[in-house]
Each structure stands twice: as structure tokens, then as C-alpha cells.
mmCIF file as gemmi writes it, N, C-alpha and C atoms, coordinates in Angstrom:
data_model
loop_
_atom_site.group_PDB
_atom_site.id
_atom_site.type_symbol
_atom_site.label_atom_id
_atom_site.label_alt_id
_atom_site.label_comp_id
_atom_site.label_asym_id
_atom_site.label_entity_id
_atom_site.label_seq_id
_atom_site.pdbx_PDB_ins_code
_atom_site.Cartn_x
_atom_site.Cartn_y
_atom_site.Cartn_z
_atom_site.occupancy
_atom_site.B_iso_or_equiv
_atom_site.pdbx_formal_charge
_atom_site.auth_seq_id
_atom_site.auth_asym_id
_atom_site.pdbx_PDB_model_num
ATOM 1 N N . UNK Axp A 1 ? 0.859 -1.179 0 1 0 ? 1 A 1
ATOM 2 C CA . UNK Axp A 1 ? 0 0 0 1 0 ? 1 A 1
ATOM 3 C C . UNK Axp A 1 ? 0.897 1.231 0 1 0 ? 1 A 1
ATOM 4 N N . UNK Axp A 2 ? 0.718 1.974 -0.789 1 0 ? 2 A 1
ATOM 5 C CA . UNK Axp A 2 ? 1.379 3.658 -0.979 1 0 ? 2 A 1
ATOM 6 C C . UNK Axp A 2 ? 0.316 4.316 -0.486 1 0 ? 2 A 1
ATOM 7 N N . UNK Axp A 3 ? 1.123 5.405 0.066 1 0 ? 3 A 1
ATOM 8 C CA . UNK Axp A 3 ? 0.881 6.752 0.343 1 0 ? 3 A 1
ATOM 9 C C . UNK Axp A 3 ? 0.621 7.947 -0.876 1 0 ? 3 A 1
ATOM 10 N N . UNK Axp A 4 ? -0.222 8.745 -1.153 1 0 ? 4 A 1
ATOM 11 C CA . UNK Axp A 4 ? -0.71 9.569 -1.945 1 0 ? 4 A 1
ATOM 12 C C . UNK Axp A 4 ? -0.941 10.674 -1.581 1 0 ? 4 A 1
ATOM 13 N N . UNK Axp A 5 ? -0.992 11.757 -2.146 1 0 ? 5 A 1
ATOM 14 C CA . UNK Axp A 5 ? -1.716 12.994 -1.955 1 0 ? 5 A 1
ATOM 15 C C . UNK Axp A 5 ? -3.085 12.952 -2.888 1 0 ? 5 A 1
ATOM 16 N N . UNK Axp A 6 ? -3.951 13.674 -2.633 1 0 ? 6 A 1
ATOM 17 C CA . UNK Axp A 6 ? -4.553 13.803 -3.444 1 0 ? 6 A 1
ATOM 18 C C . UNK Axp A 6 ? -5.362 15.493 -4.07 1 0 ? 6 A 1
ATOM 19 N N . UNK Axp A 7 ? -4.938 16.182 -4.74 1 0 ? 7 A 1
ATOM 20 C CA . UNK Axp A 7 ? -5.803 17.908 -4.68 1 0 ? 7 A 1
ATOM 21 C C . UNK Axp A 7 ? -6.443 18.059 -5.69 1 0 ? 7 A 1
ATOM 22 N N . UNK Axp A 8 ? -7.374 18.857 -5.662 1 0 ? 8 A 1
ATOM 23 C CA . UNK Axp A 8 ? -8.04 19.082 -6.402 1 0 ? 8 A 1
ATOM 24 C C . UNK Axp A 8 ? -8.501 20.937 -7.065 1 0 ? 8 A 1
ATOM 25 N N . UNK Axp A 9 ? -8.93 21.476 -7.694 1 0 ? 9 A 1
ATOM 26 C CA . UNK Axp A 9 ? -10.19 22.036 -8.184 1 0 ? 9 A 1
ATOM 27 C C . UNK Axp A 9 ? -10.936 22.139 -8.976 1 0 ? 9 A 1
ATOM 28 N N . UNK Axp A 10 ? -12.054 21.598 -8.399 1 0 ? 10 A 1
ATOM 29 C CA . UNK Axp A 10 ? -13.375 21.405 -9.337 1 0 ? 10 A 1
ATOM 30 C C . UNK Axp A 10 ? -14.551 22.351 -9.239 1 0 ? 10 A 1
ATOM 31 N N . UNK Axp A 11 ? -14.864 23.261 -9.953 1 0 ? 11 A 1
ATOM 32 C CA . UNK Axp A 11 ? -15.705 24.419 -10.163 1 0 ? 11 A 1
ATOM 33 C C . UNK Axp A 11 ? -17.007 24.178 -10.002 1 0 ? 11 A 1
ATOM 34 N N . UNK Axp A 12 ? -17.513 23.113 -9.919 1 0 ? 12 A 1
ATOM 35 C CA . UNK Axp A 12 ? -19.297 22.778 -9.975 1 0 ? 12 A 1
ATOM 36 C C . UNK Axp A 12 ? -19.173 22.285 -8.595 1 0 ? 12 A 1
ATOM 37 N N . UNK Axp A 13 ? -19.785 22.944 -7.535 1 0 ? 13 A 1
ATOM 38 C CA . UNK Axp A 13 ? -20.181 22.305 -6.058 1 0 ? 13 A 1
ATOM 39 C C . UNK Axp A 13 ? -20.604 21.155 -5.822 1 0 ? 13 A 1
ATOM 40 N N . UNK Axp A 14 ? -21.3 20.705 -6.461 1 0 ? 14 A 1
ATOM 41 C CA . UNK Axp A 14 ? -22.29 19.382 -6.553 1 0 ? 14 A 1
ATOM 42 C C . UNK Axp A 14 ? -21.231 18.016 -6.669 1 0 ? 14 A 1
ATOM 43 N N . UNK Axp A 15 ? -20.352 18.214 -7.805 1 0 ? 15 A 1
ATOM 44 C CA . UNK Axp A 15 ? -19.733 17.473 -8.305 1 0 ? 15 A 1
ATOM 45 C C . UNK Axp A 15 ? -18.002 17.391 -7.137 1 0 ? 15 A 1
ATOM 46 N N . UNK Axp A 16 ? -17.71 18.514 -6.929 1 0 ? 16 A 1
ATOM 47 C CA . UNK Axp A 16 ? -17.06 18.609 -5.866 1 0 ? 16 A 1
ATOM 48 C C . UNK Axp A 16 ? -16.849 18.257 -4.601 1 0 ? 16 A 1
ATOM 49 N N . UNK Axp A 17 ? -18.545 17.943 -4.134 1 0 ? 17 A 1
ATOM 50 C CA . UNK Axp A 17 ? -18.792 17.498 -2.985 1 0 ? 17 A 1
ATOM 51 C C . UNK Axp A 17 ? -18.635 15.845 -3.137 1 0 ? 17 A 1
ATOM 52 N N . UNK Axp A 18 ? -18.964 15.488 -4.73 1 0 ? 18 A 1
ATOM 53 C CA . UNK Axp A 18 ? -18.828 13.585 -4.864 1 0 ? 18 A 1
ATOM 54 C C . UNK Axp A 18 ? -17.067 13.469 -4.5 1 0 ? 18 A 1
ATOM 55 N N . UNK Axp A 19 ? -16.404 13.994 -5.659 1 0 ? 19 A 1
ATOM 56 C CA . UNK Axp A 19 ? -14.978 13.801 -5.821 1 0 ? 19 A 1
ATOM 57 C C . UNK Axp A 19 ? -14.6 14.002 -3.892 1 0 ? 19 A 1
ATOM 58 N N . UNK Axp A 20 ? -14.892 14.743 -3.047 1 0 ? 20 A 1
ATOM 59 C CA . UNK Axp A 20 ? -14.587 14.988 -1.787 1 0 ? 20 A 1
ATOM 60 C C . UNK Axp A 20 ? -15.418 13.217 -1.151 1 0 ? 20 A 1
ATOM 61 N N . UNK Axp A 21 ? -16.079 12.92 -1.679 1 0 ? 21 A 1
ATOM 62 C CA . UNK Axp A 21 ? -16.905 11.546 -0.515 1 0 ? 21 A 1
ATOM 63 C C . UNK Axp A 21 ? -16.044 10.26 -1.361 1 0 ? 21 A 1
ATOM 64 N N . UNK Axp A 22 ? -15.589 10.404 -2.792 1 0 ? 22 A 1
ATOM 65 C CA . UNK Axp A 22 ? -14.925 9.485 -3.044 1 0 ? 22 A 1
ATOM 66 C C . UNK Axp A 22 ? -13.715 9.39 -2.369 1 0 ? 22 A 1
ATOM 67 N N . UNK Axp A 23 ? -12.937 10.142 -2.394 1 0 ? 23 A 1
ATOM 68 C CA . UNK Axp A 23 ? -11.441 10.587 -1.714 1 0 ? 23 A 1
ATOM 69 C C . UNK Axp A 23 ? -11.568 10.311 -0.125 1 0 ? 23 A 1
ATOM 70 N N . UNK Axp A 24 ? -12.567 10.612 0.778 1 0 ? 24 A 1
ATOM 71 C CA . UNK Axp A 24 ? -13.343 10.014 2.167 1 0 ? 24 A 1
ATOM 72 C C . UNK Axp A 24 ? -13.082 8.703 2.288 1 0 ? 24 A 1
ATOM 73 N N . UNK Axp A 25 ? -13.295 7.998 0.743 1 0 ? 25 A 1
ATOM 74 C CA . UNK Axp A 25 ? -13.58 6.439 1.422 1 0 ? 25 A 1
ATOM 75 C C . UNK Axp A 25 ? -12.097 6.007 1.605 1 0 ? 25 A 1
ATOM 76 N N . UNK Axp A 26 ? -11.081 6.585 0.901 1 0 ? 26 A 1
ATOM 77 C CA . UNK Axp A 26 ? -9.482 6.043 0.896 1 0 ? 26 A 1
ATOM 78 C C . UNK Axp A 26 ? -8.796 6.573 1.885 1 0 ? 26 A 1
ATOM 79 N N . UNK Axp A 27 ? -8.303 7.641 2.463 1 0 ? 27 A 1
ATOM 80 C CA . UNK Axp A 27 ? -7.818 8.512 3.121 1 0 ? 27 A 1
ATOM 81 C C . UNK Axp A 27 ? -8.717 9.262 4.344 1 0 ? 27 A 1
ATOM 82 N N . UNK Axp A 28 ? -8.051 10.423 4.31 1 0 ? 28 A 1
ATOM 83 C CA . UNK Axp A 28 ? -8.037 11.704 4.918 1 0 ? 28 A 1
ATOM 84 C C . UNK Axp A 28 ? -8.621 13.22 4.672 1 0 ? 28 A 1
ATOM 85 N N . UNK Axp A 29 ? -8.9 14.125 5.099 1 0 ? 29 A 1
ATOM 86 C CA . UNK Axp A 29 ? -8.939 15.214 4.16 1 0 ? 29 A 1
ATOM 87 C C . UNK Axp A 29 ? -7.754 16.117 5.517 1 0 ? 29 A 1
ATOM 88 N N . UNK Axp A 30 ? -6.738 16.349 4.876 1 0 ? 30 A 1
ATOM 89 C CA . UNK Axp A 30 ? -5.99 17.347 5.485 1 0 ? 30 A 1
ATOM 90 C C . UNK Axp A 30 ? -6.099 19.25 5.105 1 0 ? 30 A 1
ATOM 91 N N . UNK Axp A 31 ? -6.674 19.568 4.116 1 0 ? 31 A 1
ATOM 92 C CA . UNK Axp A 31 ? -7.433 20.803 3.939 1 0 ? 31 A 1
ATOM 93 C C . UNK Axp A 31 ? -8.787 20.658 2.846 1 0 ? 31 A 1
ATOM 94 N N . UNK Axp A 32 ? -9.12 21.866 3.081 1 0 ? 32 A 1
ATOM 95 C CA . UNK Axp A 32 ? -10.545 21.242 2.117 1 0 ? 32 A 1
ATOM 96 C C . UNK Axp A 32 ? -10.688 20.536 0.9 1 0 ? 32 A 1
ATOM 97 N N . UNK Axp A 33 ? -9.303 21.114 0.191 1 0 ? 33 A 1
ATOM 98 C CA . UNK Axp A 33 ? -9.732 20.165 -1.291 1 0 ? 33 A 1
ATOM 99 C C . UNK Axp A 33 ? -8.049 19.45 -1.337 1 0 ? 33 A 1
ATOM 100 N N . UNK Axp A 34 ? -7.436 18.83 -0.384 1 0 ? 34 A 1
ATOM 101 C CA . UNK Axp A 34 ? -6.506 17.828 -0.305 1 0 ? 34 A 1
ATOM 102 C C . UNK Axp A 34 ? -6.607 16.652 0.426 1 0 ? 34 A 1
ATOM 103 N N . UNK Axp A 35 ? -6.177 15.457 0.289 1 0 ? 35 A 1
ATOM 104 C CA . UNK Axp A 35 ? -7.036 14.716 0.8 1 0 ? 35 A 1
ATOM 105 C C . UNK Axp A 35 ? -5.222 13.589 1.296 1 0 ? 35 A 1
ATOM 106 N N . UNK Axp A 36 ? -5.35 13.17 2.233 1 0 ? 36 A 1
ATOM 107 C CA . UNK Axp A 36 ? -3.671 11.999 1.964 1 0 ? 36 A 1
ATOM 108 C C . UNK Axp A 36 ? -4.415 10.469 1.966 1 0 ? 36 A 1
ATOM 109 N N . UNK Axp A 37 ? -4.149 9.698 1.125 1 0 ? 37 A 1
ATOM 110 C CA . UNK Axp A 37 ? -5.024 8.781 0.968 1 0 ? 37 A 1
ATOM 111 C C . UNK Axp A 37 ? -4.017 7.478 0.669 1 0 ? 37 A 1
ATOM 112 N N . UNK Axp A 38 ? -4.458 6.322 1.098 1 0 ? 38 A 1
ATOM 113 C CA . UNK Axp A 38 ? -3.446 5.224 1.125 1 0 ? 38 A 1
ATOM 114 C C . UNK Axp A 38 ? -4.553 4.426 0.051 1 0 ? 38 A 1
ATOM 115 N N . UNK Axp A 39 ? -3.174 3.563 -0.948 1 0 ? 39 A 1
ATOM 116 C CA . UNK Axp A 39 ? -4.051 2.749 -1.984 1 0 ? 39 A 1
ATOM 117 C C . UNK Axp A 39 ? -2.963 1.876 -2.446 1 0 ? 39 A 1
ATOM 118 N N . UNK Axp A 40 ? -3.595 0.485 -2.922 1 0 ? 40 A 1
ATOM 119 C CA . UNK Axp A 40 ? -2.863 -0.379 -2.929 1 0 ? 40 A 1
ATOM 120 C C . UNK Axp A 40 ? -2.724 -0.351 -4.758 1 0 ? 40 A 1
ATOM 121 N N . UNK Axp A 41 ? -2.044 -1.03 -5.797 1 0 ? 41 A 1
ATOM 122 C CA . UNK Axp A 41 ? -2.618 -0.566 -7.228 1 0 ? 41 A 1
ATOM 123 C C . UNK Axp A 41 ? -3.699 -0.957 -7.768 1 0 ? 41 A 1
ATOM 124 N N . UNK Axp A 42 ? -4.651 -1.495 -7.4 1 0 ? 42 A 1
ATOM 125 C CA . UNK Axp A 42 ? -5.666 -1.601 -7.307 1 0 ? 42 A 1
ATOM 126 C C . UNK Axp A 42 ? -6.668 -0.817 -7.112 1 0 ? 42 A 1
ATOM 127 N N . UNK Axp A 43 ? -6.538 -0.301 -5.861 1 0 ? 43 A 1
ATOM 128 C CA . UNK Axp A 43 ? -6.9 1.31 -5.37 1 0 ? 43 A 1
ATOM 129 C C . UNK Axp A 43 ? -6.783 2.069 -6.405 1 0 ? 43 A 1
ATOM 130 N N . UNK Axp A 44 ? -5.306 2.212 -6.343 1 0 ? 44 A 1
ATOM 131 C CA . UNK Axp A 44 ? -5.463 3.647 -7.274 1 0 ? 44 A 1
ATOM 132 C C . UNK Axp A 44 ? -6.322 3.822 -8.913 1 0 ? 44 A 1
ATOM 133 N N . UNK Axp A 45 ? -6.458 2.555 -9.315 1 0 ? 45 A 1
ATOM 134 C CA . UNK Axp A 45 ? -7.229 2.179 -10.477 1 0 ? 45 A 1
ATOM 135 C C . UNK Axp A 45 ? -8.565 2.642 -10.494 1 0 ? 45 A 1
ATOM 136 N N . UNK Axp A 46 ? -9.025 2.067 -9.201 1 0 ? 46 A 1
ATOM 137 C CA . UNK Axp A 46 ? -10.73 2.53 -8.971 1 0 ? 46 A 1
ATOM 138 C C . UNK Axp A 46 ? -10.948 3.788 -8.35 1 0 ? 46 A 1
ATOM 139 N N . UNK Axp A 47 ? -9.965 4.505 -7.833 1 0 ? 47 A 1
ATOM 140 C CA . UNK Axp A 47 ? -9.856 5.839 -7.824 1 0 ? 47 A 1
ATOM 141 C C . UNK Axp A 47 ? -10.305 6.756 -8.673 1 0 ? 47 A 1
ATOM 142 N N . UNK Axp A 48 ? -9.269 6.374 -9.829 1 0 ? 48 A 1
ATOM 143 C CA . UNK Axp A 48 ? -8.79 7.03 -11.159 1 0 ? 48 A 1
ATOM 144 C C . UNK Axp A 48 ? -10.649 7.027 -11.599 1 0 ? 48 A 1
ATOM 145 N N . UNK Axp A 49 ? -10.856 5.643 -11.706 1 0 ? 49 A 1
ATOM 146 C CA . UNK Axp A 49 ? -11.977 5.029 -12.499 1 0 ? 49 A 1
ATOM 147 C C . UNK Axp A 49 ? -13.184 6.34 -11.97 1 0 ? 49 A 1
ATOM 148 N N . UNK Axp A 50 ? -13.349 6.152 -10.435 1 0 ? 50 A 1
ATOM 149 C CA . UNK Axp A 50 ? -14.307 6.913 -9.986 1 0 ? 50 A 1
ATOM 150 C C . UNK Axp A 50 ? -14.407 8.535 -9.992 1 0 ? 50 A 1
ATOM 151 N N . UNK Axp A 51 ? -13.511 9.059 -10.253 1 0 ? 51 A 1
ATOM 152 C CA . UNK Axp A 51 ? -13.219 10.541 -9.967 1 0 ? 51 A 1
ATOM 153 C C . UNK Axp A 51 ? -12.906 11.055 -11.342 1 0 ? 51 A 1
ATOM 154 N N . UNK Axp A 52 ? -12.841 10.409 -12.731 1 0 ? 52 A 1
ATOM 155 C CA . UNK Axp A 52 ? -12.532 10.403 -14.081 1 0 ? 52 A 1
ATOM 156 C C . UNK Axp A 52 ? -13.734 11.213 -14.554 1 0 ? 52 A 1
ATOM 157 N N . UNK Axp A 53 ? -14.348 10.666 -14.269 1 0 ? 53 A 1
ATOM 158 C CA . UNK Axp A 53 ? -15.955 11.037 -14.65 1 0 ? 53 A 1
ATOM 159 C C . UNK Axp A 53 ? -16.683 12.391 -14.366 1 0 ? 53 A 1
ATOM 160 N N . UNK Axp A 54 ? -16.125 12.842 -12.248 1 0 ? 54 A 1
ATOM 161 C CA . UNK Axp A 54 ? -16.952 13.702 -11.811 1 0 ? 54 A 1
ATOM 162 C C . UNK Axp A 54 ? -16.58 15.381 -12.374 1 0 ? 54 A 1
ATOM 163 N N . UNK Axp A 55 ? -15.761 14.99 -13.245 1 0 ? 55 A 1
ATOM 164 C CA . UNK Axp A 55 ? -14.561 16.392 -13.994 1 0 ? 55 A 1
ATOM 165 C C . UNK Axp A 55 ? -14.786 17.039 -15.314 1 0 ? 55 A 1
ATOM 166 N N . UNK Axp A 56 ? -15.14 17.77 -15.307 1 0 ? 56 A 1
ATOM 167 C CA . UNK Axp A 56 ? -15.061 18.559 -16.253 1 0 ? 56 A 1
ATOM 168 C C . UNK Axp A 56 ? -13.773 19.408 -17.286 1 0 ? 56 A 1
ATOM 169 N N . UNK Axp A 57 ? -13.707 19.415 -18.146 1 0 ? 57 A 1
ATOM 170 C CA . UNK Axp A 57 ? -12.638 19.554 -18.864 1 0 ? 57 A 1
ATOM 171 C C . UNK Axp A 57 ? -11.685 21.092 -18.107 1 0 ? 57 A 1
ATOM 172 N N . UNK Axp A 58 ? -12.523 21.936 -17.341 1 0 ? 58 A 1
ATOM 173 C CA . UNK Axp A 58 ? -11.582 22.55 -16.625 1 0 ? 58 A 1
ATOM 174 C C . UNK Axp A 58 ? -11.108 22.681 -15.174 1 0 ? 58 A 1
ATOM 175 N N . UNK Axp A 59 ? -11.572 20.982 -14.883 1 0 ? 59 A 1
ATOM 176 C CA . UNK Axp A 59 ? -11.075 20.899 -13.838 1 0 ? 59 A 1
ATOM 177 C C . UNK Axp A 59 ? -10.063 20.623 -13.593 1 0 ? 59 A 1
ATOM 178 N N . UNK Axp A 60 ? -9.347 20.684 -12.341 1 0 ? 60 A 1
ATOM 179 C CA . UNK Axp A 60 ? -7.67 19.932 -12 1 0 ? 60 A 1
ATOM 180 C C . UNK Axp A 60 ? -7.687 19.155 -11.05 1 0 ? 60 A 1
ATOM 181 N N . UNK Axp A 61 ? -7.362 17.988 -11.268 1 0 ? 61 A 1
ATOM 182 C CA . UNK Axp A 61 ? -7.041 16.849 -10.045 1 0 ? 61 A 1
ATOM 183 C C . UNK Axp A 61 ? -5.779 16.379 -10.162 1 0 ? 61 A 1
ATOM 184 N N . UNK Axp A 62 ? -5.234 15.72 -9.247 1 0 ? 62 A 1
ATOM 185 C CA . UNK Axp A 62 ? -3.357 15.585 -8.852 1 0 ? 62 A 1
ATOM 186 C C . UNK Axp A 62 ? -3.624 14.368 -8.066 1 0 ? 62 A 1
ATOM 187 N N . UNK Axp A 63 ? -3.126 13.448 -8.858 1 0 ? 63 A 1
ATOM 188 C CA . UNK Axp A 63 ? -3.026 11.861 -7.34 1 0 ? 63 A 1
ATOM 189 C C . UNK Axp A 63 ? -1.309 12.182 -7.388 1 0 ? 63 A 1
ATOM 190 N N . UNK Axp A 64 ? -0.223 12.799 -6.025 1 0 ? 64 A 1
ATOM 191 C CA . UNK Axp A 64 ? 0.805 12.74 -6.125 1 0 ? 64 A 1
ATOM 192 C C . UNK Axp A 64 ? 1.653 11.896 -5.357 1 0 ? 64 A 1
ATOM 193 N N . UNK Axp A 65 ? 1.785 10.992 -5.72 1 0 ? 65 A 1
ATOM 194 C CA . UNK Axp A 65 ? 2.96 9.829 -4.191 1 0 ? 65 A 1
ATOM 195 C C . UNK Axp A 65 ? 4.025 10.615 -3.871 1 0 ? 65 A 1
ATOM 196 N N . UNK Axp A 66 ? 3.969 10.301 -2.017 1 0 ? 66 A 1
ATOM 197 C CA . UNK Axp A 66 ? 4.782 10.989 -1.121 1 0 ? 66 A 1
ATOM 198 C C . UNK Axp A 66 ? 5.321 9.977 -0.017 1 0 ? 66 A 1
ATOM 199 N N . UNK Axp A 67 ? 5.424 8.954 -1.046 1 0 ? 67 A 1
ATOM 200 C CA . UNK Axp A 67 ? 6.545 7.895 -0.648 1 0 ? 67 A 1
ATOM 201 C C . UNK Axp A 67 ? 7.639 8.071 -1.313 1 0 ? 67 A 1
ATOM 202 N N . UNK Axp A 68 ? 8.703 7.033 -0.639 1 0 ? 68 A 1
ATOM 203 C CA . UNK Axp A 68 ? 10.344 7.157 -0.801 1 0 ? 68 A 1
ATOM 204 C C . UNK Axp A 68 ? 10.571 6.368 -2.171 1 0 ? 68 A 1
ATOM 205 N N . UNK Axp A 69 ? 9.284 5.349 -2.919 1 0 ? 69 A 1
ATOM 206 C CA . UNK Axp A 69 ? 9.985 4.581 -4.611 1 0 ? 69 A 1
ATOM 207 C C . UNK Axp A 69 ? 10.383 5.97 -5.215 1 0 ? 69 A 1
ATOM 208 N N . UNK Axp A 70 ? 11.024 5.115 -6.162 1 0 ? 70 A 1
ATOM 209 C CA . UNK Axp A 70 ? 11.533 6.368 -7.201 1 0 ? 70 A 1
ATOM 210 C C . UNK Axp A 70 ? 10.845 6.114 -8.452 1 0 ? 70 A 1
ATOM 211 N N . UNK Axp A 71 ? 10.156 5.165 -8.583 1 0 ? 71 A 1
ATOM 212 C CA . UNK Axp A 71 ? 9.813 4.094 -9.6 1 0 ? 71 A 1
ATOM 213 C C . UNK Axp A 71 ? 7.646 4.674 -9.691 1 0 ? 71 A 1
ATOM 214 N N . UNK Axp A 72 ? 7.553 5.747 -8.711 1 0 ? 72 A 1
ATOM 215 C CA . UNK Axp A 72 ? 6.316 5.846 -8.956 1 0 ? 72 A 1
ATOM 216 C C . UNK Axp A 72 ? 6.205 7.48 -9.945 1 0 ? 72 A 1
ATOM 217 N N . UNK Axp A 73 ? 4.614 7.212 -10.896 1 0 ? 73 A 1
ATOM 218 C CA . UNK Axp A 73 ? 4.21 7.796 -11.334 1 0 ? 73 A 1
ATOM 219 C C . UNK Axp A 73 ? 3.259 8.971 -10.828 1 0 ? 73 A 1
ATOM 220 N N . UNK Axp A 74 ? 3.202 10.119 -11.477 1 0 ? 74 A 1
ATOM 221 C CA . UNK Axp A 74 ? 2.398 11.361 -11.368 1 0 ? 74 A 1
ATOM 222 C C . UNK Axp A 74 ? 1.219 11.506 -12.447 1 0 ? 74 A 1
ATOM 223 N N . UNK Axp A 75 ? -0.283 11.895 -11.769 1 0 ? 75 A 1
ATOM 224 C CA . UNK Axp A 75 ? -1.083 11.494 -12.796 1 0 ? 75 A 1
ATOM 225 C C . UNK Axp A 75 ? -1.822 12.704 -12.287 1 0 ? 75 A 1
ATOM 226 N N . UNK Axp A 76 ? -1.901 14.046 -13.309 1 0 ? 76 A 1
ATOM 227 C CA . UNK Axp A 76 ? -3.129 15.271 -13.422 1 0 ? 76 A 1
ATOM 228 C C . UNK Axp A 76 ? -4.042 15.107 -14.461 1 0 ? 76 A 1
ATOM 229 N N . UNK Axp A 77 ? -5.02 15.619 -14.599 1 0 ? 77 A 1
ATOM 230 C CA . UNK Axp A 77 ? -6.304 15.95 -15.091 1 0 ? 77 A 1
ATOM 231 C C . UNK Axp A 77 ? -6.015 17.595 -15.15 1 0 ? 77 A 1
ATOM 232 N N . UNK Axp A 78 ? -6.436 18.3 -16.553 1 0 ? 78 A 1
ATOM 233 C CA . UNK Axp A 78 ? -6.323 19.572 -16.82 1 0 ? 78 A 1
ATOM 234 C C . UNK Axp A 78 ? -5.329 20.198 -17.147 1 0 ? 78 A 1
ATOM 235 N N . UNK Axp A 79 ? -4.186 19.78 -16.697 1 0 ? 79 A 1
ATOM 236 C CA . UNK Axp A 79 ? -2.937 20.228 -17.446 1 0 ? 79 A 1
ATOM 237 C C . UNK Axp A 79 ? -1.844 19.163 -17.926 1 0 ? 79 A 1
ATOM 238 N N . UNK Axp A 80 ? -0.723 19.451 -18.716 1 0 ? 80 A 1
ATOM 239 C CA . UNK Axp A 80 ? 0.19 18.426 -18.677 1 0 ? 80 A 1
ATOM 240 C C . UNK Axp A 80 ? 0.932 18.497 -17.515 1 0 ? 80 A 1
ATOM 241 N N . UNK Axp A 81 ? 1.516 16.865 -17.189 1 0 ? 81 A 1
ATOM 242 C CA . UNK Axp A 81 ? 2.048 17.204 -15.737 1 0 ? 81 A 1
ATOM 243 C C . UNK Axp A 81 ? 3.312 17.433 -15.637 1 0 ? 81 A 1
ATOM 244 N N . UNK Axp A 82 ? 4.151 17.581 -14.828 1 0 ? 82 A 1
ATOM 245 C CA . UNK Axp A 82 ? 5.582 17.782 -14.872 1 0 ? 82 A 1
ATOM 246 C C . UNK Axp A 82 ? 6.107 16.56 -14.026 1 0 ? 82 A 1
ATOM 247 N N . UNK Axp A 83 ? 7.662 16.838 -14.248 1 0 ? 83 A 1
ATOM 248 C CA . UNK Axp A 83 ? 8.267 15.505 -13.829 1 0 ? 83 A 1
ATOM 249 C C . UNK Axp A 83 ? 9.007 15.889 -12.55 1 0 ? 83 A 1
ATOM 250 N N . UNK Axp A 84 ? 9.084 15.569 -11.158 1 0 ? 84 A 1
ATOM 251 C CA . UNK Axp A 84 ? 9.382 15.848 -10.484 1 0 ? 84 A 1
ATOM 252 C C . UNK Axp A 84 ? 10.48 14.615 -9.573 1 0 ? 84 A 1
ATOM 253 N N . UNK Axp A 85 ? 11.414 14.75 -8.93 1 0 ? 85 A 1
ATOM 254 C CA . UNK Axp A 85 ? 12.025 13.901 -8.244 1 0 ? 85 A 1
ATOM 255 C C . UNK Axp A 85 ? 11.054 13.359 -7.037 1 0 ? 85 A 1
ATOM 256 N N . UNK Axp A 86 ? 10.974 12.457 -6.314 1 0 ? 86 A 1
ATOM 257 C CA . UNK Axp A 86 ? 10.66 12.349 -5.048 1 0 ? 86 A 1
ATOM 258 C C . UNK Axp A 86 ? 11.345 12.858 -3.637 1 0 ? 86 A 1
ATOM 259 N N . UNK Axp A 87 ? 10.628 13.189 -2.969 1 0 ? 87 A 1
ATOM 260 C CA . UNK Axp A 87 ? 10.472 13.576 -1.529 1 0 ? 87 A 1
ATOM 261 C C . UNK Axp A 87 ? 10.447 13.078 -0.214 1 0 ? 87 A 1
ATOM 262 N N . UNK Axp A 88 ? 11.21 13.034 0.577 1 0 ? 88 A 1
ATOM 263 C CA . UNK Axp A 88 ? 11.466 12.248 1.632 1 0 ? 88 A 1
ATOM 264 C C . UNK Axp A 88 ? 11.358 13.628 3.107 1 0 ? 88 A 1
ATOM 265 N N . UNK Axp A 89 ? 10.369 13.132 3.583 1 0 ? 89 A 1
ATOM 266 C CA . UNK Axp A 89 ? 10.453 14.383 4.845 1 0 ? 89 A 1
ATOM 267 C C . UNK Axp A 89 ? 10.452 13.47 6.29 1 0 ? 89 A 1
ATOM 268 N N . UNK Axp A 90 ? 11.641 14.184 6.754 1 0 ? 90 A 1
ATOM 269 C CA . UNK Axp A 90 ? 12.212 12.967 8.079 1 0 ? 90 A 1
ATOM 270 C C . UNK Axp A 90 ? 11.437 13.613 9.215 1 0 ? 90 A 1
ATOM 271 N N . UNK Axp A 91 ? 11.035 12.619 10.256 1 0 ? 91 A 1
ATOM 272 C CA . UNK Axp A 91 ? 10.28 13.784 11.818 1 0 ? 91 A 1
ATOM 273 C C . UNK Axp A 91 ? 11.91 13.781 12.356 1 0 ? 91 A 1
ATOM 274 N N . UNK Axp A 92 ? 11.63 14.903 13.568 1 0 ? 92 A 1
ATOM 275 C CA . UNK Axp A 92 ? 12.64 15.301 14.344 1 0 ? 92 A 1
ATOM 276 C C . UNK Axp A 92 ? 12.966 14.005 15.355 1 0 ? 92 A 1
């Protein structure tokens, strides 16, 4: 199971409020439209599957892993995405 982020903005309330109860059933919500959500690849499939739909062509959604592979992928909705290294944040 990985660790994820998940953010969003989606402009239609209605539809905003689903994408927020889908993201509920996996995770967390750590601010209103971010969510940290654990998924196995499986998960993240029926994620994708479920939240594909509630979007409108100017919306933006971000599933970002904030685990230590180096080997994982970045997947947005609305823009092209960029390529970023991974992130490792140590506690004190």
C-alpha cells in the first residue's frame, strides 16, 4: 500500500462534494480540497476510475505519491504534468 496525496479544483459544487466523498472512502482530508489517501494498485485504479468522470474539462485533479519509490508515477487531469524527483520528509 502507498501513500498519496490527493488535490483538487473542481468548479461545480455538486460534483465537488462527490470527488470529496470518493477521496473520504481512501484517506483523509488534510485541507478542504486535499485529501492523503493510502491505496494499494488496485486502489489507485478505482480511484482514477471513480473521480474520471466527476470532472469537467476545466477541472484539476493531482493523485501525487509521497513515498520514498523512485519508480512511482504522477497522474493530473487539466494540465500536462511535470516531472518531479521524489520527496522524503524525516520527523525530528
Amino acid at each position: 500500500m502507498s501513500r498519496y496525496i490527493a488535490a483538487y479544483d473542481v468548479s461545480d459544487d455538486n460534483q465537488r462534494q462527490r470527488v470529496a466523498r470518493v477521496l473520504d472512502r481512501f484517506g483523509v482530508r488534510l485541507q478542504w480540497s486535499v485529501f492523503e489517501v493510502w491505496l494499494d494498485p488496485d486502489e489507485l485504479v478505482e480511484l482514477r476510475r471513480k473521480v474520471g468522470p466527476l470532472l469537467s474539462e476545466h477541472d484539476q485533479f493531482e493523485i501525487i505519491p509521497i513515498d520514498v519509490s523512485p519508480n512511482r508515477g504522477r497522474w493530473r487531469w487539466g494540465s500536462e504534468a511535470e516531472t518531479y524527483e521524489p520527496v522524503t520528509v524525516l520527523g525530528r
